[in-house]
Backbone bond lengths (Angstrom), bond angles and torsions (degrees), N, CA, C in turn:
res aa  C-N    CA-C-N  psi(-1)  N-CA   C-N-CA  omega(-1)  CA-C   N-CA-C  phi
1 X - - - 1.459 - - 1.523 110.37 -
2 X 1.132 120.99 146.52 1.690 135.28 -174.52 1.520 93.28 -74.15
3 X 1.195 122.00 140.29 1.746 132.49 129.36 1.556 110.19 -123.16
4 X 1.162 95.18 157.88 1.431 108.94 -174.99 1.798 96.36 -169.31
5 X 1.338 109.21 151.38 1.608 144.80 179.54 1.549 110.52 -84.79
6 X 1.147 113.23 127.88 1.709 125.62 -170.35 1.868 105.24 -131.53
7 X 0.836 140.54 141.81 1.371 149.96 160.08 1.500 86.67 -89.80
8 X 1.111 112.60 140.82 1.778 134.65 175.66 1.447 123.93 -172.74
9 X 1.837 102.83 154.96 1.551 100.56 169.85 1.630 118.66 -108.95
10 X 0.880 127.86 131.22 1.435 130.28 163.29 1.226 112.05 -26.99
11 X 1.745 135.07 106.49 0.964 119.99 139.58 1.560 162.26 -119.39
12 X 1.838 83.67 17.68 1.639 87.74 167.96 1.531 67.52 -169.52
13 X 1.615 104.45 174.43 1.184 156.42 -161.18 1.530 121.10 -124.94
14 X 1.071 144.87 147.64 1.097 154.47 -170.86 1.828 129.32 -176.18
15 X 1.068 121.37 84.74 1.504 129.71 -177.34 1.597 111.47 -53.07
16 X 1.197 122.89 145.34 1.795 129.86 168.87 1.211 102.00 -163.57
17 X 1.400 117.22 160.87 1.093 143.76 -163.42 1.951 117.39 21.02
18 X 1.423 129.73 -136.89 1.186 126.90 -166.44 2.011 108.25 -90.29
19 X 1.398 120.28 -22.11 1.023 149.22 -146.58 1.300 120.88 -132.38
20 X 1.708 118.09 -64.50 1.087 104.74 -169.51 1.545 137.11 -124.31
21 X 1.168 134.67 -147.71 1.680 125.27 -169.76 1.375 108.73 -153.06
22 X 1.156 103.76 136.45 1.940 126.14 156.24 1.358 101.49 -79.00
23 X 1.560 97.87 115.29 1.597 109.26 157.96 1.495 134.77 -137.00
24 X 1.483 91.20 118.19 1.351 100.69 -175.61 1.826 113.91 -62.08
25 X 1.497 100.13 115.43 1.445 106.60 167.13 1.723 119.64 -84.94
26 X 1.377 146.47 156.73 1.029 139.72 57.82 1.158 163.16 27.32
27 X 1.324 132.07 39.29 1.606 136.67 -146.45 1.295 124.11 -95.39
28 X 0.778 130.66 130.35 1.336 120.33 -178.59 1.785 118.64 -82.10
29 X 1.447 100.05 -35.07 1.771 113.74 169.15 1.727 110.73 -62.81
30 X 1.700 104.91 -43.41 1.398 107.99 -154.92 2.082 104.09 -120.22
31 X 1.007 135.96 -2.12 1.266 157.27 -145.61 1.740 107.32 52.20
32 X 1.402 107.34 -119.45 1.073 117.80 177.87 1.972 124.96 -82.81
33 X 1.225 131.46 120.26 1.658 146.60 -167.09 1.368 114.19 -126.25
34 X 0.881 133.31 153.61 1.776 152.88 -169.05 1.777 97.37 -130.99
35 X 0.810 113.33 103.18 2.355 113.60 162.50 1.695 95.92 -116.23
36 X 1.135 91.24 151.60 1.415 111.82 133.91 1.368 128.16 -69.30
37 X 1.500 114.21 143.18 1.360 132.83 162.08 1.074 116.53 -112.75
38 X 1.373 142.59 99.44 1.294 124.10 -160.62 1.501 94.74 -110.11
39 X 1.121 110.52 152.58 1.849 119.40 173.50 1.687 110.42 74.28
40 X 1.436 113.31 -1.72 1.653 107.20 -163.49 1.466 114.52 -66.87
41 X 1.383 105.27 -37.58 1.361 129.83 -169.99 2.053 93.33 -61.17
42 X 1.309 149.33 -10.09 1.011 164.43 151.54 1.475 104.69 -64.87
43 X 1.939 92.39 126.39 1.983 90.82 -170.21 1.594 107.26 -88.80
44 X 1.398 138.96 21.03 1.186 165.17 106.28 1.394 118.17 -22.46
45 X 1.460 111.99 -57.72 1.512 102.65 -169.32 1.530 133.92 -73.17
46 X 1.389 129.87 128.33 1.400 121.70 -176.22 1.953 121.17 -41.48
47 X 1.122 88.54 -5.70 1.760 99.11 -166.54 1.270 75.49 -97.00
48 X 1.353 145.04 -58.79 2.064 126.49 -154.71 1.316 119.68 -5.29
49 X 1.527 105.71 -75.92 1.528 116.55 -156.08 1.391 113.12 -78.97
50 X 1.731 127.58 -25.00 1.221 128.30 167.07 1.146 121.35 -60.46
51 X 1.533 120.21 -64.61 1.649 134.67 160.50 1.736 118.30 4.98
52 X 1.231 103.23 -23.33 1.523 101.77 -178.49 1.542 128.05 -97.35
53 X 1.589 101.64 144.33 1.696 117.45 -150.68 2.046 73.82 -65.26
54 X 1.355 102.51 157.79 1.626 135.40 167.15 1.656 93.78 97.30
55 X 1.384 124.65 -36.42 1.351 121.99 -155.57 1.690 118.69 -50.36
56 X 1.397 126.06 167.36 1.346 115.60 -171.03 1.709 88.77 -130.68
57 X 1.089 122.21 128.77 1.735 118.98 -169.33 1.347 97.92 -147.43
58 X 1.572 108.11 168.26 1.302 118.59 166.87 1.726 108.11 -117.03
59 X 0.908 128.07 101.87 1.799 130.11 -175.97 1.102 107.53 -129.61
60 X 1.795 85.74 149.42 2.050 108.52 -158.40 1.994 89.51 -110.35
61 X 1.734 89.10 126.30 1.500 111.36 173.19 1.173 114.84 -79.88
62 X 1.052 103.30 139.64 1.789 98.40 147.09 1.644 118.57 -114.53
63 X 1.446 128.49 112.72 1.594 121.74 -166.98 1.888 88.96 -73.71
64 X 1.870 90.78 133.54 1.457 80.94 162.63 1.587 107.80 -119.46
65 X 1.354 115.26 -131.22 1.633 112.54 -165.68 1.416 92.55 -105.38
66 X 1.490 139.42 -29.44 1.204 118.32 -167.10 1.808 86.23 -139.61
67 X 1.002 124.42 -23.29 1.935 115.65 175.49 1.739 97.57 -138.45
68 X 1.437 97.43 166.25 2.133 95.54 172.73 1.733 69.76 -113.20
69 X 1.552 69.44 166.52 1.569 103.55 175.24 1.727 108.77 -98.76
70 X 1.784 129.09 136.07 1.767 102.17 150.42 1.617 89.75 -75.25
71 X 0.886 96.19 157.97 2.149 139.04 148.68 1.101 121.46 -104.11
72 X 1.135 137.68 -44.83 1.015 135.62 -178.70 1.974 131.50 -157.74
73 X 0.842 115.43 138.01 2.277 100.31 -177.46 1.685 92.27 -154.99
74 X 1.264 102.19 161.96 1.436 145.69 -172.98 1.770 101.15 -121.32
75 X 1.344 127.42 108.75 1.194 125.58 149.34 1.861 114.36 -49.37
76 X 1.236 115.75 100.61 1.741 109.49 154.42 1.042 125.32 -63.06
77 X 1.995 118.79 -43.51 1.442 109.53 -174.49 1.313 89.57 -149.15
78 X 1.991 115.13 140.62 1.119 94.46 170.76 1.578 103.67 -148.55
79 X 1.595 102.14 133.04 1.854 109.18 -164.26 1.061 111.96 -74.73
80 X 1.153 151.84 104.60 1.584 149.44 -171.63 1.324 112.88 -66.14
81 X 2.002 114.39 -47.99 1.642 132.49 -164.57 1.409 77.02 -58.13
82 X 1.303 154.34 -84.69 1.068 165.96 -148.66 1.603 111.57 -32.09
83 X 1.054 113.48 -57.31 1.801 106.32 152.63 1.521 125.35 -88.93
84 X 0.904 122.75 16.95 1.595 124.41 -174.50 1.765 99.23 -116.58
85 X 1.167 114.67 -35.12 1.588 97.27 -177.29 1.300 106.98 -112.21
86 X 1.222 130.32 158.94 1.636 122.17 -159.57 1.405 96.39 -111.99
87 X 1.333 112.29 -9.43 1.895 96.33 168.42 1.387 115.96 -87.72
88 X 1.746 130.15 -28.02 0.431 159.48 -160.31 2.067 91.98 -78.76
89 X 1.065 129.82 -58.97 1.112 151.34 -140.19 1.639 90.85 -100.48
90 X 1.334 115.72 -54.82 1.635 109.07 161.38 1.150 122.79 -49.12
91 X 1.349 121.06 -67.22 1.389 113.75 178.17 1.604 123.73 -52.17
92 X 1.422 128.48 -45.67 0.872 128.39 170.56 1.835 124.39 -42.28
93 X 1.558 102.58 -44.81 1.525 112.61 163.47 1.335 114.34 -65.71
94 X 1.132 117.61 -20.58 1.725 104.53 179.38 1.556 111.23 -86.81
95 X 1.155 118.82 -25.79 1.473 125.92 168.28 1.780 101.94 -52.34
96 X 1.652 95.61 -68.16 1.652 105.28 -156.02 1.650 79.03 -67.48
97 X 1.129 156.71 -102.57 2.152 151.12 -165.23 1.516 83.65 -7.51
98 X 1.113 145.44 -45.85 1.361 135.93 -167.79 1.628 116.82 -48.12
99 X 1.850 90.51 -72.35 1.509 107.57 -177.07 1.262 100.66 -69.75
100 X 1.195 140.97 -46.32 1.181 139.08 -178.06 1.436 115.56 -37.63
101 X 1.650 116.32 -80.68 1.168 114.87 178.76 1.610 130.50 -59.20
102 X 1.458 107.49 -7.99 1.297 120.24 176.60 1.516 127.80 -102.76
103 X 1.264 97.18 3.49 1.869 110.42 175.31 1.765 110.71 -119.17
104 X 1.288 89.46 148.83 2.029 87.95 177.16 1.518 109.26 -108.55
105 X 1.220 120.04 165.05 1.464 132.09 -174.70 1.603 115.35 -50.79
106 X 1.110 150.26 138.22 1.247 150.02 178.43 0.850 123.68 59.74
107 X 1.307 143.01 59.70 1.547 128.90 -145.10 1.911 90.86 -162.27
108 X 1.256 114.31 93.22 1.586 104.73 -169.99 1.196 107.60 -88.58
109 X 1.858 105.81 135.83 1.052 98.59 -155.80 2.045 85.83 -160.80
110 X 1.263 95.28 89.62 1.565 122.72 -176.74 1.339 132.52 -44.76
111 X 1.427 103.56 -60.81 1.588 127.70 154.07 1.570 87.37 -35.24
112 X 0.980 128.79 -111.60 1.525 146.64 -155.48 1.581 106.66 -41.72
113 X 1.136 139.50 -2.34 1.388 144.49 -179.58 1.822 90.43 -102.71
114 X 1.856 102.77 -64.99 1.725 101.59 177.44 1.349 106.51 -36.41
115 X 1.160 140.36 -59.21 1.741 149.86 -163.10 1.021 92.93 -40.71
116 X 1.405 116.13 -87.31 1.635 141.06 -152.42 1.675 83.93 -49.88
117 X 1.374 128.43 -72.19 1.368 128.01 -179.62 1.923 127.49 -24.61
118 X 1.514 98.03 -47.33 1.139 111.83 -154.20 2.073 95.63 -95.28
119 X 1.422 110.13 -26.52 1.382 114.47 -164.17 1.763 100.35 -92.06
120 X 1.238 126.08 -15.85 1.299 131.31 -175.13 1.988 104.13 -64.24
121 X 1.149 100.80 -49.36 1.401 96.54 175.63 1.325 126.81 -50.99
122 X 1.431 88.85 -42.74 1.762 106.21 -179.49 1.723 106.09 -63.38
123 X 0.855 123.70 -69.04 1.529 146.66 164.37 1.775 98.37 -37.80
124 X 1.143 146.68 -13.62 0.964 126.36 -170.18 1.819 101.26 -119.09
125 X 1.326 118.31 -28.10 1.403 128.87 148.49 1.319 123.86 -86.04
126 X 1.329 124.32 -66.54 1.348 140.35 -172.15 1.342 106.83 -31.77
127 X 1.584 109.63 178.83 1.297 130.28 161.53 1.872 105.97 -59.86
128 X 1.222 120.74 100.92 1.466 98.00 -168.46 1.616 109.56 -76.77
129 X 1.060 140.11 -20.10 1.208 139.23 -171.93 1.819 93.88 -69.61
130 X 1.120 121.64 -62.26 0.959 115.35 -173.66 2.083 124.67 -64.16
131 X 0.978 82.39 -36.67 1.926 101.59 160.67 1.405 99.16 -65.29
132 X 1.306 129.88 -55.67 1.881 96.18 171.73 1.615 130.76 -84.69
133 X 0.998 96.82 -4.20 1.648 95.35 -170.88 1.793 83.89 -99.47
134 X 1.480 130.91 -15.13 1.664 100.95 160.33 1.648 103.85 -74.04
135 X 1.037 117.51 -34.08 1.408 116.59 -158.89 1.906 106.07 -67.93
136 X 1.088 94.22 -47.65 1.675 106.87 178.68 1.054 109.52 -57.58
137 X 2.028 124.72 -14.24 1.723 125.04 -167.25 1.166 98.30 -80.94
138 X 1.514 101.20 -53.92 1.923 122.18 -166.66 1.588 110.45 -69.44
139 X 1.415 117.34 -35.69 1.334 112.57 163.44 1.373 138.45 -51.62
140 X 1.405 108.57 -41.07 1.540 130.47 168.86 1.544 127.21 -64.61
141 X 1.932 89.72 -30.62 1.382 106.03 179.89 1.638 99.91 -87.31
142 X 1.171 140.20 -16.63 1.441 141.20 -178.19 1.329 101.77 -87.83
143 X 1.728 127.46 -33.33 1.480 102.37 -166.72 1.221 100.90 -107.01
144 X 1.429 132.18 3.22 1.610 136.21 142.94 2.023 94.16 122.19
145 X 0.854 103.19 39.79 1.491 100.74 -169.93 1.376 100.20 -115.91
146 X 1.554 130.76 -32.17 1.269 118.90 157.35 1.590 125.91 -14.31
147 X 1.592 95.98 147.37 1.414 108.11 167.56 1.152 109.64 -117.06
148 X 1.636 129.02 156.94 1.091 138.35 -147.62 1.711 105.11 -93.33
149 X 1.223 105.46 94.63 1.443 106.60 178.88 1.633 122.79 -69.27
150 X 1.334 107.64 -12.82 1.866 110.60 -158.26 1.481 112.53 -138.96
151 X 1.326 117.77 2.28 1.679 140.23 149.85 1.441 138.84 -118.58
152 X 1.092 121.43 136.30 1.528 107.92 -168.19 1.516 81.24 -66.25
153 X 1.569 98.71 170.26 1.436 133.47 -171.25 1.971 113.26 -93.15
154 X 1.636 96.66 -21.18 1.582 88.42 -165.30 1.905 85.43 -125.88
155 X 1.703 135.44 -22.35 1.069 97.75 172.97 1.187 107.82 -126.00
156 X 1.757 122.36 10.81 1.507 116.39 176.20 1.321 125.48 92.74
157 X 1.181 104.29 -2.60 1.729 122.38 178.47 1.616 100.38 -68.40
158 X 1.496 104.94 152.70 1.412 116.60 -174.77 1.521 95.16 -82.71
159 X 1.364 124.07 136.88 1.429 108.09 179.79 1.947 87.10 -105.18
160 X 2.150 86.40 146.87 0.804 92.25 169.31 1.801 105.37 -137.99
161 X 1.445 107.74 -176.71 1.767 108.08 -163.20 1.835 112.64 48.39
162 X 1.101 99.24 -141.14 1.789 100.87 -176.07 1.411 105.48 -106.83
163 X 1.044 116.73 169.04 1.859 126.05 -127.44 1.555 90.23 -170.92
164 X 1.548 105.95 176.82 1.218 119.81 170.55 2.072 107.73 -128.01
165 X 1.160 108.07 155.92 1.709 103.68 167.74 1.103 115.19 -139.02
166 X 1.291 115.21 132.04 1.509 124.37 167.86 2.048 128.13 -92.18
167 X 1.301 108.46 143.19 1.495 93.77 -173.35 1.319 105.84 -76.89
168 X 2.489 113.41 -48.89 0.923 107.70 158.74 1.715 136.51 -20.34
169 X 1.158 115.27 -87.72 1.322 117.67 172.18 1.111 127.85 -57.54
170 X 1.512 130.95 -4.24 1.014 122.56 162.11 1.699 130.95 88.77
171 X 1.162 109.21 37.85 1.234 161.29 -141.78 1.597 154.16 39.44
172 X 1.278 123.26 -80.07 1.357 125.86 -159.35 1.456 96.80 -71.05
173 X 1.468 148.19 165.07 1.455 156.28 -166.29 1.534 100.01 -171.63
174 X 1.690 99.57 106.27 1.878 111.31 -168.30 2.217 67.56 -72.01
175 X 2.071 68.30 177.78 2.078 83.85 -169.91 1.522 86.20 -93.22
176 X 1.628 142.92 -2.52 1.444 118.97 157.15 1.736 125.93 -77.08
177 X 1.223 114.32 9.07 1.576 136.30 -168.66 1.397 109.96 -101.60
178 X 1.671 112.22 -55.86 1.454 123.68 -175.41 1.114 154.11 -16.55
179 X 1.846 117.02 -13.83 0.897 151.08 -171.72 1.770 116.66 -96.81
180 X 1.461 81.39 -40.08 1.394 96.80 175.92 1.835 118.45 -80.66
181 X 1.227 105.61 -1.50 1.802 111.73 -177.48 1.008 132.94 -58.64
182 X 1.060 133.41 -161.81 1.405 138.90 159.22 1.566 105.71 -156.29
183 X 1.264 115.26 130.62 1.425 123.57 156.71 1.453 110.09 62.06
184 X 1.485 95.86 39.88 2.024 105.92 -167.75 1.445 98.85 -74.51
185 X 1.221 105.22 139.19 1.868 125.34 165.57 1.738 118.61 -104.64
186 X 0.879 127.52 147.31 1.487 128.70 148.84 1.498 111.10 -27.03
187 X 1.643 115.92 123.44 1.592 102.18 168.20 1.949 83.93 -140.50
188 X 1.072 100.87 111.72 1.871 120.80 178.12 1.647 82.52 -71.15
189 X 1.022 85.19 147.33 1.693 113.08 150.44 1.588 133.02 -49.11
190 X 1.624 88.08 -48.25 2.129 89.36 171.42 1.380 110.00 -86.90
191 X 1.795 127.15 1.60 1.414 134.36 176.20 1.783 102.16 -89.19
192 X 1.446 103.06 -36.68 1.828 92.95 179.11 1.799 95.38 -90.97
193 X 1.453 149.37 -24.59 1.384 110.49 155.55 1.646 131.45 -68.74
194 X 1.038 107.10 -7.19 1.667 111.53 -169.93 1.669 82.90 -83.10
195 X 1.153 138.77 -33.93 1.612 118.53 -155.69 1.907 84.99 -84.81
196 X 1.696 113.21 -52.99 1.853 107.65 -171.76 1.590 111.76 -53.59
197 X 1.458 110.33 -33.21 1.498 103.58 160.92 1.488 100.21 -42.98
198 X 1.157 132.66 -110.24 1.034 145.05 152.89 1.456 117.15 37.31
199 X 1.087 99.11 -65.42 1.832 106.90 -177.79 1.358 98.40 -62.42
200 X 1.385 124.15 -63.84 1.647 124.34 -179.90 0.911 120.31 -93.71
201 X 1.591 116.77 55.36 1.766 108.95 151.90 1.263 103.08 -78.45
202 X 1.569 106.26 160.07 1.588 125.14 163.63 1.490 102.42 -91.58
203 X 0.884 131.24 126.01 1.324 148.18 177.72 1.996 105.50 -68.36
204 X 1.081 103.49 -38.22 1.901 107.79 164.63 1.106 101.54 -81.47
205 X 1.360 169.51 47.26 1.480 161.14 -144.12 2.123 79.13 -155.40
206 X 1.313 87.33 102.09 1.641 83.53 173.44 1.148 102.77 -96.71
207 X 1.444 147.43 26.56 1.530 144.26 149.16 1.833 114.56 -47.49
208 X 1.369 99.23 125.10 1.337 100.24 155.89 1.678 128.50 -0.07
209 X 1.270 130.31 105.69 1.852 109.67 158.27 1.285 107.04 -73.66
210 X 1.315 129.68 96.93 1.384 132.02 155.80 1.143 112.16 -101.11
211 X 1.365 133.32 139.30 1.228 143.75 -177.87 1.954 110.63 -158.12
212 X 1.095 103.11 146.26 1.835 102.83 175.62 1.476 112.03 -42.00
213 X 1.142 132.50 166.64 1.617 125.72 174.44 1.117 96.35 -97.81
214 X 1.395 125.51 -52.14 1.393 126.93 -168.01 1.721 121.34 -53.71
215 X 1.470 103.10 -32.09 1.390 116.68 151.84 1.647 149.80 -67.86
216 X 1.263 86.34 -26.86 1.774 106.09 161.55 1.186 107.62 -67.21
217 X 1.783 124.50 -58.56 1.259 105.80 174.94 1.092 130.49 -61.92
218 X 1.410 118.08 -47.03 2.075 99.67 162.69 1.277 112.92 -51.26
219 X 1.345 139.62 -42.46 1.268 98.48 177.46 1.284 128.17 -87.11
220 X 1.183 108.45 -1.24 1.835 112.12 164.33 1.590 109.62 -74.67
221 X 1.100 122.88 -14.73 1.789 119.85 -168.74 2.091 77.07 -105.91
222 X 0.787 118.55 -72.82 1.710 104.76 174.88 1.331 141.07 -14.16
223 X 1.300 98.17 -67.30 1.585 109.22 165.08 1.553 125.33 -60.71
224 X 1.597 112.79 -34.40 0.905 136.16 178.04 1.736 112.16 -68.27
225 X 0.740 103.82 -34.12 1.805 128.19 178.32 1.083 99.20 -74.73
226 X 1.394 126.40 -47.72 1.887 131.04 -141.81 2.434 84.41 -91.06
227 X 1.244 104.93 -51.66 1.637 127.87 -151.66 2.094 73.88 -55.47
228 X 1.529 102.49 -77.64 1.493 99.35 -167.43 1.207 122.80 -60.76
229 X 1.336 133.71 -2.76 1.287 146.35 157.06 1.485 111.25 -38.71
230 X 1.570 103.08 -74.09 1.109 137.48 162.98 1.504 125.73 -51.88
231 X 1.329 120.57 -20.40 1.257 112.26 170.25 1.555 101.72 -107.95
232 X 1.328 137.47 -39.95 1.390 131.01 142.79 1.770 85.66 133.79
233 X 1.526 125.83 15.35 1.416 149.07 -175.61 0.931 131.33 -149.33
234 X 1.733 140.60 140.74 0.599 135.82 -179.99 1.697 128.76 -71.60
235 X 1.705 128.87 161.79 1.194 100.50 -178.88 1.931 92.97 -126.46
236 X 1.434 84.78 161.51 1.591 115.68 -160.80 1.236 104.61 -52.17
237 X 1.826 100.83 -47.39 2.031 94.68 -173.03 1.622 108.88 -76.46
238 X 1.277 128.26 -26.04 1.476 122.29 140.78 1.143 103.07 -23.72
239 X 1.138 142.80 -109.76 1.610 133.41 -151.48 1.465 124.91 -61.34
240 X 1.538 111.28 -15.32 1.134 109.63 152.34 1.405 140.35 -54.40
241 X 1.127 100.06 -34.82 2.187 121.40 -158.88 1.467 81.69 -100.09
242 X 1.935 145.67 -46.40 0.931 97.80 176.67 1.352 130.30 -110.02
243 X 1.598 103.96 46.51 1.894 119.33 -172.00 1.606 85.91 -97.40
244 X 1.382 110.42 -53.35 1.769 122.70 -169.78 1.596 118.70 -99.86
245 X 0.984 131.19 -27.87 1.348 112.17 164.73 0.826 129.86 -126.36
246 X 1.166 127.31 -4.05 2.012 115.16 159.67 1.348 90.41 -84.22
């Protein structure tokens, strides 16, 4: 049987039997993987302290015939705020339910490993609402699922002032297009720069995340709208964030 060493992020969790866990990796060698952990869930076992969803590790596989096994990982980085505060810990899951449900098994895919890598810090200090809903912009925009925030959709015109957007079509709709839409919304002017902010943050840019509130939530009810659209379901940390923190 193959083993081999992966740099990865934790991105979901899964309990079985008395002991142990399904965990969805993150890879940076391989994209996204499923192992077993068997025994980790045991405060004995060398797997314990890695085992946990946000963590950034290096762990040795073994591919088997129908699951790999971990054997063994090294925590590289590990965010604590991230399980200790529950807003903090929501948002962060709605990012990772993001990539998760929106990526397939084996499929390497770098950009989207850098993200998860580079946005955890942010998310583990930062404003986290705002650390995932940039992260969730640039992600969407890397695996090509974005909608077009800064051109109309049907003739390519730069939109400028306030506009309309569609999820159907796939976004921005100049006001000579409009007719032709589907399922058009309000898109203000300070709602399509708050998302291009967005697209080009530097993730090292230790400036403040300040942004309008009133604008975070559209684009948190937006994206959120656009993701389950697209998955044709709802997602879990959605009902989490608004059972517990709003």
């Amino acid at each position: 049987m193959e083993t081999f060493t992966v740099e990865a992020i934790i991105l979901k969790t899964d309990d079985f039997g008395d002991a142990n866990r399904v965990v969805t990796l993150f890879t940076k060698e391989f994209g996204k993987l499923e192992a077993n952990a068997y025994g980790c869930r045991r405060s004995r076992s060398p797997l314990s302290g890695a085992m946990q969803m946000f963590n950034h590790i290096s762990a040795q596989i073994t591919r088997g015939t129908k699951v790999d096994t971990i054997r063994d990982a090294d925590i590289l980085n590990f965010y604590d705020a991230l399980t200790k505060d529950l807003e903090r810990l929501a948002y962060a899951s709605l990012l990772f339910e993001i990539v998760n449900r929106m990526t397939f098994p084996r499929q390497k895919e770098l950009e989207t490993f850098n993200l998860l890598k580079k946005s955890l810090p942010a998310l583990n200090k930062r404003n986290p609402k705002i650390a995932a809903l940039i992260g969730a912009c640039q992600f969407m925009e890397t695996s090509g699922l974005q909608l077009n925030f800064s051109r109309c959709v049907y003739c390519g015109s730069e939109i400028v002032g306030d506009a309309s957007i569609s999820l159907l079509d796939g976004g921005a709709i100049c006001p000579n297009c409009i007719d032709a839409a589907q399922d058009v919304r309000p898109y203000p002017e300070a709602l399509r720069k708050t998302f291009e902010t967005m697209l080009g943050f530097n993730w090292r840019d230790e400036t403040k995340l300040t942004f309008n509130s009133r604008l975070v939530l559209a684009a948190e009810n937006f994206f959120i709208d656009y993701v389950q659209s697209v998955l044709g379901t709802g997602l879990k940390s959605v009902q989490f964030i608004r059972e517990f923190i709003k």
